[in-house]
C-alpha positions as CSV (number, residue, x, y, z in Angstrom):
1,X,-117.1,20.8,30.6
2,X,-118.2,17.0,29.4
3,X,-116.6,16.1,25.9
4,X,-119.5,15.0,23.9
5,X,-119.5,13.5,20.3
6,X,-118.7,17.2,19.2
7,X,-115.2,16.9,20.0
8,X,-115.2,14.5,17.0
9,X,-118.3,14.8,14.7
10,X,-119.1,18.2,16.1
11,X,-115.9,20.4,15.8
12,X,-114.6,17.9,12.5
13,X,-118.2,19.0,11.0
14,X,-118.2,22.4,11.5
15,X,-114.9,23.3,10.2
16,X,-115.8,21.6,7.1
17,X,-119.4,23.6,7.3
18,X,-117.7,26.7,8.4
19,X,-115.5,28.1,5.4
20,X,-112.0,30.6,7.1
21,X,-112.9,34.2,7.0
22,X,-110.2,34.4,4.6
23,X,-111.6,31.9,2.2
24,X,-115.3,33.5,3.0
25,X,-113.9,36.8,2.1
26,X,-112.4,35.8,-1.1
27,X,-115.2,33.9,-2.3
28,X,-117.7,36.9,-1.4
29,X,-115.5,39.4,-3.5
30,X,-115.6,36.8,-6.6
31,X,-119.4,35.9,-6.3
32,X,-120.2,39.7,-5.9
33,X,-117.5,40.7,-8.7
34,X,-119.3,38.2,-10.8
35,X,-122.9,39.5,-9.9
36,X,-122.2,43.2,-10.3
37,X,-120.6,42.7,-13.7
38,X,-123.8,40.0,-14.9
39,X,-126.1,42.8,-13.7
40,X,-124.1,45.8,-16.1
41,X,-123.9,43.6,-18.8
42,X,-127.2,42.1,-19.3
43,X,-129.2,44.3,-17.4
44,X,-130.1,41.3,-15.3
45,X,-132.0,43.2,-12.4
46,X,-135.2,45.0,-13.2
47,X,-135.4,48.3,-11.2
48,X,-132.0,48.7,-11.6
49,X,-131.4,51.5,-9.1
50,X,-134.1,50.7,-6.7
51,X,-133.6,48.3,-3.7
52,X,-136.4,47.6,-1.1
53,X,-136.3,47.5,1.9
54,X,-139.0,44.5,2.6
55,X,-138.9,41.6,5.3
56,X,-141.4,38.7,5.3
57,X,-141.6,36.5,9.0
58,X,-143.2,33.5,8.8
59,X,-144.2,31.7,12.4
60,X,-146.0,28.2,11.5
61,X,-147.7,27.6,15.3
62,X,-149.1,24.9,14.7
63,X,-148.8,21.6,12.1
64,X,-150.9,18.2,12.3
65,X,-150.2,15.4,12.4
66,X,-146.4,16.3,13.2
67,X,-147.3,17.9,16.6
68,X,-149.1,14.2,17.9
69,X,-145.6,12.4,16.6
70,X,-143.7,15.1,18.7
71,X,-145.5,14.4,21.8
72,X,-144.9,10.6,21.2
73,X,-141.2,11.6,20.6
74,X,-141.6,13.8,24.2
75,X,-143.1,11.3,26.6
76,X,-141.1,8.4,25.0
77,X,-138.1,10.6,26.3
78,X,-139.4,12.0,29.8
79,X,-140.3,8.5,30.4
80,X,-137.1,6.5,29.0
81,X,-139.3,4.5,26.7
82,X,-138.6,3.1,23.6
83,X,-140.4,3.6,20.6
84,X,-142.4,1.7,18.9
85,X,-145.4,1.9,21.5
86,X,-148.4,4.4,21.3
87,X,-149.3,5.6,24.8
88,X,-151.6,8.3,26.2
89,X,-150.1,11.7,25.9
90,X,-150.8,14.6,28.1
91,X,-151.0,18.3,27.4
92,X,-147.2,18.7,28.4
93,X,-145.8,16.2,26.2
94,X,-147.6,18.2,23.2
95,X,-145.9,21.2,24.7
96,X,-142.8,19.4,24.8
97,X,-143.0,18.0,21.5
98,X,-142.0,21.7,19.8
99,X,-138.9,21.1,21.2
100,X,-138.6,18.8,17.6
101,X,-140.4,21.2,15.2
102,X,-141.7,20.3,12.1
103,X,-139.0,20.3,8.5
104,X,-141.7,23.1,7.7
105,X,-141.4,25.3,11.2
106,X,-138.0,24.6,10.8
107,X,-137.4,26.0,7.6
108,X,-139.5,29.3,8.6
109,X,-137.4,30.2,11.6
110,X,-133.9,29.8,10.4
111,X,-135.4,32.2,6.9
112,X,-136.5,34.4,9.6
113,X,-133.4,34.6,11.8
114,X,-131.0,35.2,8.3
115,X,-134.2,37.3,6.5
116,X,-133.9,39.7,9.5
117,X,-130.1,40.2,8.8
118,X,-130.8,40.9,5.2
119,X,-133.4,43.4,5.9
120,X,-131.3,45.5,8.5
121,X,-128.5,45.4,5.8
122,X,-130.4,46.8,3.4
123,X,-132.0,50.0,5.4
124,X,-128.4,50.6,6.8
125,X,-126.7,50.5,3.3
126,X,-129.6,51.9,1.5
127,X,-129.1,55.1,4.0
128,X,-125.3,54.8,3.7
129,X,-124.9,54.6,0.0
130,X,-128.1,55.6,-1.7
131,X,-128.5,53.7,-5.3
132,X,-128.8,57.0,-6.9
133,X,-126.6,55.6,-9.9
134,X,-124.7,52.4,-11.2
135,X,-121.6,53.3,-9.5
136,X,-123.4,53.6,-6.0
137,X,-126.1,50.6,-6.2
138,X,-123.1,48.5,-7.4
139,X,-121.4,49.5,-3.8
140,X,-124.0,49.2,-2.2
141,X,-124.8,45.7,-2.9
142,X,-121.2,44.8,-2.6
143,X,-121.2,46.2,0.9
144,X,-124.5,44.7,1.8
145,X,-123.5,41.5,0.7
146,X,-120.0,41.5,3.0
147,X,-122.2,42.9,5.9
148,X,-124.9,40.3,5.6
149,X,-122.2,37.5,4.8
150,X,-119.9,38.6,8.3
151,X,-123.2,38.5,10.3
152,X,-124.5,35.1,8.8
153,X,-121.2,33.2,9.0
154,X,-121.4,34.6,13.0
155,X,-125.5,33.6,13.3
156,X,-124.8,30.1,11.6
157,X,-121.5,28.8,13.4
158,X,-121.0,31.1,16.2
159,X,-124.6,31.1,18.1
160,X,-125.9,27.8,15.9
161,X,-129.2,27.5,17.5
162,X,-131.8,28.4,15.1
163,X,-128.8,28.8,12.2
164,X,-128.1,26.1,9.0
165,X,-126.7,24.0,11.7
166,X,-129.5,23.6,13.6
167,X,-131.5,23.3,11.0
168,X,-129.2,20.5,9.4
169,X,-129.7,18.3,12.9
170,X,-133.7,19.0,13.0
171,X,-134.1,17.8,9.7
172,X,-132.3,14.7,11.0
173,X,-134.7,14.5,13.8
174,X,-137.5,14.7,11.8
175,X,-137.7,11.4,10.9
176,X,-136.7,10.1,14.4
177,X,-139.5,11.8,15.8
178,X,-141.9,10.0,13.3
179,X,-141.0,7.1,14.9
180,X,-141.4,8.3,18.4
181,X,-137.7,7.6,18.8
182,X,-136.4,10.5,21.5
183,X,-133.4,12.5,20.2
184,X,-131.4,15.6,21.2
185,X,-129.6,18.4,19.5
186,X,-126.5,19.3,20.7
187,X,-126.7,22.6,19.6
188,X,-129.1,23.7,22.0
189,X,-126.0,23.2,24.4
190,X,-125.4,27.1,23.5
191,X,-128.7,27.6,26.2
192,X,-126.7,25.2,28.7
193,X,-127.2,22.3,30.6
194,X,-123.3,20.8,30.8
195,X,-122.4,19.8,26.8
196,X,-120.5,20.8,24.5
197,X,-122.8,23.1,21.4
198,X,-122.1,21.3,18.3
199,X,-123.4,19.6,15.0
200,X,-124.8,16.1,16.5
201,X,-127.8,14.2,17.1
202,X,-127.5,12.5,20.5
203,X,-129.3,10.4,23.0
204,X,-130.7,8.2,20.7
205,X,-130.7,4.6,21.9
206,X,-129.1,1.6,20.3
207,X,-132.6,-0.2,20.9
208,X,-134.8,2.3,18.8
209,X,-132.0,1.9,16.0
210,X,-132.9,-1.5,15.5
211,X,-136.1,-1.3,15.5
212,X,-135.8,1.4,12.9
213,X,-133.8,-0.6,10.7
214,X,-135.9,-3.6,10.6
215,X,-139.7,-1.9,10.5
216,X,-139.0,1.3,8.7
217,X,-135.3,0.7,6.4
218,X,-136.5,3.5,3.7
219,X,-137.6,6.0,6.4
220,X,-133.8,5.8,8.6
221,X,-132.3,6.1,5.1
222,X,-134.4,9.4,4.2
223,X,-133.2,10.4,8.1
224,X,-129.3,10.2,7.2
225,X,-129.7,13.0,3.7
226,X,-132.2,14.9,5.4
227,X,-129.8,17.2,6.8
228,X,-128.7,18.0,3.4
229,X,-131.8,18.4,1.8
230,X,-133.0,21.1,4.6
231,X,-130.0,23.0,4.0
232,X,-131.1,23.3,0.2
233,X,-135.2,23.6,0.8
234,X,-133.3,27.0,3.2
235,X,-131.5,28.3,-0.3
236,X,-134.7,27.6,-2.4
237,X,-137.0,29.4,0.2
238,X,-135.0,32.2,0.3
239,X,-134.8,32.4,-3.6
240,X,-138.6,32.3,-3.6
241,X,-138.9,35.5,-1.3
242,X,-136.4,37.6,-3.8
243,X,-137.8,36.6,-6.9
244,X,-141.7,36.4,-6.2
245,X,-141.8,39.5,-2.9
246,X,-138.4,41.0,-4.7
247,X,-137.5,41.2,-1.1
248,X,-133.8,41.9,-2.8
249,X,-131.8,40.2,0.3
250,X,-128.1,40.3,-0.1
251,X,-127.8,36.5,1.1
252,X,-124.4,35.4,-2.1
253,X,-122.5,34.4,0.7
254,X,-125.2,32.3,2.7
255,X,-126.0,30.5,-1.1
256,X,-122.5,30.0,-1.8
257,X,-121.5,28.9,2.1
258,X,-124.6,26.5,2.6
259,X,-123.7,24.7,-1.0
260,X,-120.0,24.7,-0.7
261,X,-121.0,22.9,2.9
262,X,-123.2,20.5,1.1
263,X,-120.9,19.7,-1.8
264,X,-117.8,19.4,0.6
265,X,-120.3,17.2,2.8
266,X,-121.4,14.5,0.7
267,X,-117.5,14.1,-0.7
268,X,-116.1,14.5,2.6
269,X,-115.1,10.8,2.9
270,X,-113.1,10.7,0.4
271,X,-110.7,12.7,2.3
272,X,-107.7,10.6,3.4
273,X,-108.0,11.2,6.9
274,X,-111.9,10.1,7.1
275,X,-111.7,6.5,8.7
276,X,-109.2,8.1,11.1
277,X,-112.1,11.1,12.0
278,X,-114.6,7.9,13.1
279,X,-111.7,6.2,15.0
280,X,-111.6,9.8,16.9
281,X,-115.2,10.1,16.8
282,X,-115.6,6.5,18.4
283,X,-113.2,7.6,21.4
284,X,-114.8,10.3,22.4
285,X,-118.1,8.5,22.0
286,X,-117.5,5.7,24.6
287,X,-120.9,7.1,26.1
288,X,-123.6,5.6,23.9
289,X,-125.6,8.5,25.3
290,X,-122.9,11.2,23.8
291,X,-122.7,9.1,20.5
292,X,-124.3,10.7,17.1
293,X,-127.0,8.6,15.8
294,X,-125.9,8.1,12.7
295,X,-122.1,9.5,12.7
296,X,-121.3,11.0,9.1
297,X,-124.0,11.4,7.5
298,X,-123.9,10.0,3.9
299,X,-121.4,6.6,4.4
300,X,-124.2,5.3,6.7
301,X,-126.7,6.7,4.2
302,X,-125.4,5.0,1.1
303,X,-124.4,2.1,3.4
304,X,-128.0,0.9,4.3
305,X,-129.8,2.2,0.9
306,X,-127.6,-0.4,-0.7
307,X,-128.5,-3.0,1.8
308,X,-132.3,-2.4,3.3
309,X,-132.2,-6.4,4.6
310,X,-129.0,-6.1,6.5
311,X,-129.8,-6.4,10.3
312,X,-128.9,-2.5,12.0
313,X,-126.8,-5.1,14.5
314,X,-125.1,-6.4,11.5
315,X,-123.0,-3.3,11.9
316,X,-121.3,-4.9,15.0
317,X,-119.6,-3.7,18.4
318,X,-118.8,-0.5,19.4
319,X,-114.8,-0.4,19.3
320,X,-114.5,0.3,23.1
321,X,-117.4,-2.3,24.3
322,X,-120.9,-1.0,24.5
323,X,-123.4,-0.8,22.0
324,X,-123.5,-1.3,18.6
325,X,-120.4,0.7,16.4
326,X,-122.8,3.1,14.3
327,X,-120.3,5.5,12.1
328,X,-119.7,3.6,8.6
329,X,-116.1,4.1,7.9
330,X,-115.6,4.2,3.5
331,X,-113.5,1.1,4.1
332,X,-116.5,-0.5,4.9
333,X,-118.2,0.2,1.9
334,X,-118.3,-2.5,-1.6
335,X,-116.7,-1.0,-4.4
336,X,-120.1,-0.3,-6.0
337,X,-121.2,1.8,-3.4
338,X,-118.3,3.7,-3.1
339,X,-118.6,5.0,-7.0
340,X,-122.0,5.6,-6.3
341,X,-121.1,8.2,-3.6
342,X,-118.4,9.6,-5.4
343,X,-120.7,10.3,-8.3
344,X,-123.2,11.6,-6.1
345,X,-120.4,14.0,-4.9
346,X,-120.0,15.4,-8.0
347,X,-123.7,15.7,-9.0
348,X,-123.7,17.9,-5.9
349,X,-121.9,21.1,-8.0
350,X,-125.1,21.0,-10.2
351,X,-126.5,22.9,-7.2
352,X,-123.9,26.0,-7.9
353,X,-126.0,26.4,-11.4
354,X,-128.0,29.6,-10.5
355,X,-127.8,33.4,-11.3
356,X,-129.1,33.6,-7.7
357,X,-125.8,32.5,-6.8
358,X,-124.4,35.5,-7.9
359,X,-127.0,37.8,-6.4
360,X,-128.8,38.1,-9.5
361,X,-132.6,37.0,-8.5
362,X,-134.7,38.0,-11.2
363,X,-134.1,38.6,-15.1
364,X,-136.1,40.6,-17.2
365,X,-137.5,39.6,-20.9
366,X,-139.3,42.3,-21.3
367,X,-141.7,44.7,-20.2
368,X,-144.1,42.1,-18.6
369,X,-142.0,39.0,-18.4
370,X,-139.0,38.4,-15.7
371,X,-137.7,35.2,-14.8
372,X,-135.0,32.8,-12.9
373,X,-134.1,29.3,-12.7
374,X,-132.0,27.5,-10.2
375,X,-130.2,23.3,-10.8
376,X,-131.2,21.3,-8.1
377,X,-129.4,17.6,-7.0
378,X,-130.5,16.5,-3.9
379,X,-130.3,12.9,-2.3
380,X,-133.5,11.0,-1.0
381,X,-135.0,8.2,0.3
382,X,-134.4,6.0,-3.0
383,X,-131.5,7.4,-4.8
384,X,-131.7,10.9,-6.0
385,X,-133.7,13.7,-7.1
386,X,-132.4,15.6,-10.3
387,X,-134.4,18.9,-11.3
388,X,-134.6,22.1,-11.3
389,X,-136.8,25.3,-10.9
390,X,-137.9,27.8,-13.3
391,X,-139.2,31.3,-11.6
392,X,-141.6,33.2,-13.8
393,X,-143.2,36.2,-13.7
394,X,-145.7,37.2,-16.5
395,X,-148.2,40.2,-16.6
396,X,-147.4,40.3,-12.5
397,X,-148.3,36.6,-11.9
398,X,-146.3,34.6,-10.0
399,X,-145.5,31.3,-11.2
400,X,-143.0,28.4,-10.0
401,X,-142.3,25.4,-12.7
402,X,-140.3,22.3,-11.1
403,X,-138.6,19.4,-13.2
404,X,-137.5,16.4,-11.5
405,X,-136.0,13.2,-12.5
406,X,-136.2,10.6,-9.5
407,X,-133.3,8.4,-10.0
408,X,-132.3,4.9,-8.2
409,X,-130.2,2.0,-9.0
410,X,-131.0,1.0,-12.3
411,X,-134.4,3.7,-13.3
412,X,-135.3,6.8,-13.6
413,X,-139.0,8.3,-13.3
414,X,-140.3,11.6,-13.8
415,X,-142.2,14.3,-11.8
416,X,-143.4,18.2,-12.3
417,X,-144.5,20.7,-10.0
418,X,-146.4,23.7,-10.7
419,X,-147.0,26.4,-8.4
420,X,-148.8,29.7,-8.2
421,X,-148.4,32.1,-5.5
422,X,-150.4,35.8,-4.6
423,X,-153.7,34.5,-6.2
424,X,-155.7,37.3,-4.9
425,X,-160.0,36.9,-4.3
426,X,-161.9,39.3,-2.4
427,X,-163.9,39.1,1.3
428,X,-165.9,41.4,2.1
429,X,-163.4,44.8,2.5
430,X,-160.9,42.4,2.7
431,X,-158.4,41.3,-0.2
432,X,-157.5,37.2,0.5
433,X,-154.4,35.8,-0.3
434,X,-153.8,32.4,-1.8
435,X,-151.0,30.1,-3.0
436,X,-151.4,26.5,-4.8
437,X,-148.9,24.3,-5.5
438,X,-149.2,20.6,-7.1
439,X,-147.0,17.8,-8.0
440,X,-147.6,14.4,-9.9
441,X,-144.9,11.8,-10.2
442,X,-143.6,8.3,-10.6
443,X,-141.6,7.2,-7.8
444,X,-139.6,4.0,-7.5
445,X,-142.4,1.5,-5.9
446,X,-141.9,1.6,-2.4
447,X,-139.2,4.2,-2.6
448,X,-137.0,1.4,-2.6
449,X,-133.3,2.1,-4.1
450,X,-133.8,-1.6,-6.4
451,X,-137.3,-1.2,-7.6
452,X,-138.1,-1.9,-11.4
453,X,-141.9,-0.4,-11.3
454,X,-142.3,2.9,-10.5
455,X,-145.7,4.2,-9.1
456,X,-147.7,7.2,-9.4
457,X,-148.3,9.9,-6.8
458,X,-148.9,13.5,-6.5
459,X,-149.1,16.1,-3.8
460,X,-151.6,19.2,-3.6
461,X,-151.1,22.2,-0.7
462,X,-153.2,25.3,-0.5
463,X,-152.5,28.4,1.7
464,X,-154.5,31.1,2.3
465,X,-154.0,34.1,3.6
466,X,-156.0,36.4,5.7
467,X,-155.0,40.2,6.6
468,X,-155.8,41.5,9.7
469,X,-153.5,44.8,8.3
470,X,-150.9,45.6,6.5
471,X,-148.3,44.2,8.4
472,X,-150.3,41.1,10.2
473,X,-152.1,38.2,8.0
474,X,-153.5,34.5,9.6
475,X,-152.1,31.7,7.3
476,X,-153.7,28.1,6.7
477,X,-152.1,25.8,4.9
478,X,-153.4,22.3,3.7
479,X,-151.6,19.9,2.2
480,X,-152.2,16.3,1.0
481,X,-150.0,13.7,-0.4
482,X,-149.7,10.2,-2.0
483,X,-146.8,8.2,-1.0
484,X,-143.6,9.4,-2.2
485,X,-140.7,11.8,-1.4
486,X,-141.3,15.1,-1.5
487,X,-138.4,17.6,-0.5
488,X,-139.0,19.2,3.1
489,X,-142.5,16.8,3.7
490,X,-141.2,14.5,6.7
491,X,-143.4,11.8,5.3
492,X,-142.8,9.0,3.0
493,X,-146.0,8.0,2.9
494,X,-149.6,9.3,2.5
495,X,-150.1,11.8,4.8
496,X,-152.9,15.2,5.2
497,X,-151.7,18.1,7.1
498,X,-152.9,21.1,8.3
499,X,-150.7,23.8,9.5
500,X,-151.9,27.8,10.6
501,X,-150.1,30.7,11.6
502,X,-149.4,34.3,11.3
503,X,-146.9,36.4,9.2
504,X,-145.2,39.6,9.5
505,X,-144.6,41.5,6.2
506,X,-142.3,44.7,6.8
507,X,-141.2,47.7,5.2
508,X,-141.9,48.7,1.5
509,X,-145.4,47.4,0.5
């Protein structure tokens, strides 16, 4: 079997993504102890004794402009180009391209893969131990949880492919494939072809590194968090689909798992052994092929926010002689970007601040008013992005309120997103569905970590929804932007896009 940069990056990753069953296992009893008691005390969950049994697919087909970067991305590989040239694309490149889907398509198949677990969990408990009182919906839900929990830790780090940790490396890959720069995720090595399945980004050329340093330094910044940031667009999606389609999953141990990973992630280097991991990571890379385009994630991504100028060769020669030496170990790093990591480390726990956390997703006022909310801290192209969301619920009307505070070196500017979801108009003797969401902001100018202006911006997206029957509906999305950073959009700057395709909704109506 060929040693690839999972022997290093890929196995050292995982078992600080992947928490020991024994650890899971505790954490699942305390986060479920803590839910059940939440939901006795303060009557947290509405319908008390009822839990549906409800699954919602999502399967975005298409999405443009992202599908014309993908087949860039695909004949730039099949050709052994580099990027940074626009060429004439044929029919099987576009094909080819989906083999980098869109943050968007991304996000929609790993909800789907875990949403299908939850779903299953639910009929089989629901049958098992019906919620005919406290006593039994509290077991219920605690055995639902450690079902769903054993089967998610098994989808996300056992078959990886369409999982968290697939979903981590395409969100990296995102912004490669904006710049037609060809990449490949090692995790589809779990389908074959020689490699080792793992958490890396390979086969991405030294050449295309430095060119993305020099034309586009914001953009390869916003590549290194992106990973990150995907992991906790999954948690917020999924917090959507309980509170506004109360789809009830029993995903506590997938919200604690994917944020204990992200909090352990961005403070991993300060463990002592973490310049010792890159010397391992660099020996088993001696392939520049095999090597992870960026290494760990957020030393190279603090690394080059705090110095866009710096030349990507700047970074010098690979320790064992080819290429340049891309990992950034934290002894490389000044003093005043160290601190700045280990403060974003600890920003990271905000994220923990949700009843959702403990299984709680919606909270009754009172007859006609339930709600939620949910801390967000999440690291972007200029700094960082501290918020959160408010779910609300009055007189059955879906609503979603977002704060955020877009922080960089020396500012901080504001932003608000408002979003409404299951507006409902009719069609003939059909009932349309439509959601709208819109954002305004000021960014740092740029989205450069030192501006002193900040600029305005704003984001609308429209969906509609059209039922073919009560399981099938046609989506179509539209969504425009300003420049700016905008969680889960792979552009920085302006961009239109248009995305269709078709969702399942299954079970209780």
């Amino acid at each position: 079997m060929k040693i690839n940069t999972l022997s290093a990056k890929g196995v050292y990753a995982l078992s600080n993504m992947a928490i020991p069953m024994t650890s899971l296992l505790k954490q699942l009893m305390l986060s479920a102890l803590c839910a059940f008691s939440l939901l006795i005390s303060v009557k947290a969950q509405d319908s008390l004794l009822r839990i549906n049994e409800r699954l919602i697919l999502d399967f975005p087909l298409l999405e443009y402009p992202y599908v014309k970067f993908g087949a860039q991305m695909s004949f730039n590989k099949h050709h052994g180009e580099f990027s940074g040239n626009r060429t004439n694309t044929t029919l099987n490149d576009w094909l080819s391209g989906y083999e980098s889907p869109s943050m968007n398509q991304v996000l929609a198949i790993t909800k789907d893969l875990h949403a299908t677990n939850y779903y299953f969990n639910n009929k089989l408990w629901n049958k098992w131990v019906k919620p005919e009182s406290k006593k039994k919906y509290l077991l219920n839900r605690l055995a639902a949880n450690a079902s769903a929990g054993i089967i998610d830790y098994i989808l996300a780090y056992q078959l990886m492919v369409f999982g968290p940790v697939w979903l981590h490396e395409e969100f990296h890959r995102n912004g490669l494939t904006l710049q037609g720069i060809s990449s490949y995720d090692d995790t589809y090595y779990r389908f074959g072809g020689g490699g080792t399945p793992g958490g890396s980004v390979t086969e991405v050329s030294d050449e295309d590194l430095i060119r993305f340093k020099q034309d586009a330094p914001v953009e390869m910044v916003r590549t290194f968090s992106a990973g990150i940031e995907g992991q906790y667009a999954f948690i917020r999606n999924m917090q959507k689909d309980n509170f506004f389609s109360r789809t009830d999953y029993p995903n506590v141990v997938m919200n604690v798992l994917l944020t204990n990973q992200a909090v352990n992630y961005v403070r991993q280097f300060q463990q002592s052994d973490y310049d010792a991991s890159i010397d391992t990571m660099n020996f088993y890379g001696e392939k520049l092929e095999e090597r992870d385009f960026v290494g760990w994630d957020l030393t190279a991504w603090v690394y080059d926010m705090f110095r866009p100028e710096e030349p990507y060769t700047a970074r010098g020669q690979h320790p064992y002689g080819v290429g340049i030496n891309r990992a950034i170990k934290r002894s490389q790093l000044t003093q005043e970007e160290d601190d700045y990591l280990v403060k974003m480390g600890n920003l990271q726990y905000l994220n923990f601040l949700s009843p959702s956390m403990l299984g709680v997703h919606s909270i009754r006022l009172n007859e006609n008013t339930r709600f939620n909310f949910a801390v967000r801290h999440i690291l972007t192209s200029f700094g960082h992005d501290l918020g959160g969301d408010i779910f609300l619920n009055k007189n059955g009307q879906n609503w979603l309120i977002g704060i955020h505070t877009y922080h960089n070196h020396d500012r901080v500017f504001g932003g608000i997103e408002l979003e409404r979801q299951d507006i409902q108009t009719r069609l003939g003797n059909k009932t349309l569905e439509m959601d709208a969401r819109a954002m305004v902001w000021f960014q740092p100018e740029d989205e450069s970590f030192y501006a002193d202006k900040g600029k305005p911006g704003g984001l609308l997206q429209f969906t509609l929804k059209y039922p073919l029957n009560e399981t099938f509906k046609i989506s179509t999305e539209v969504e425009g932007k300003t420049n700016g950073w905008v969680a889960a959009n792979p552009f920085l700057g302006s961009n239109l896009s248009v995305r269709m395709g078709v969702s399942l909704y299954i079970g209780d109506k």
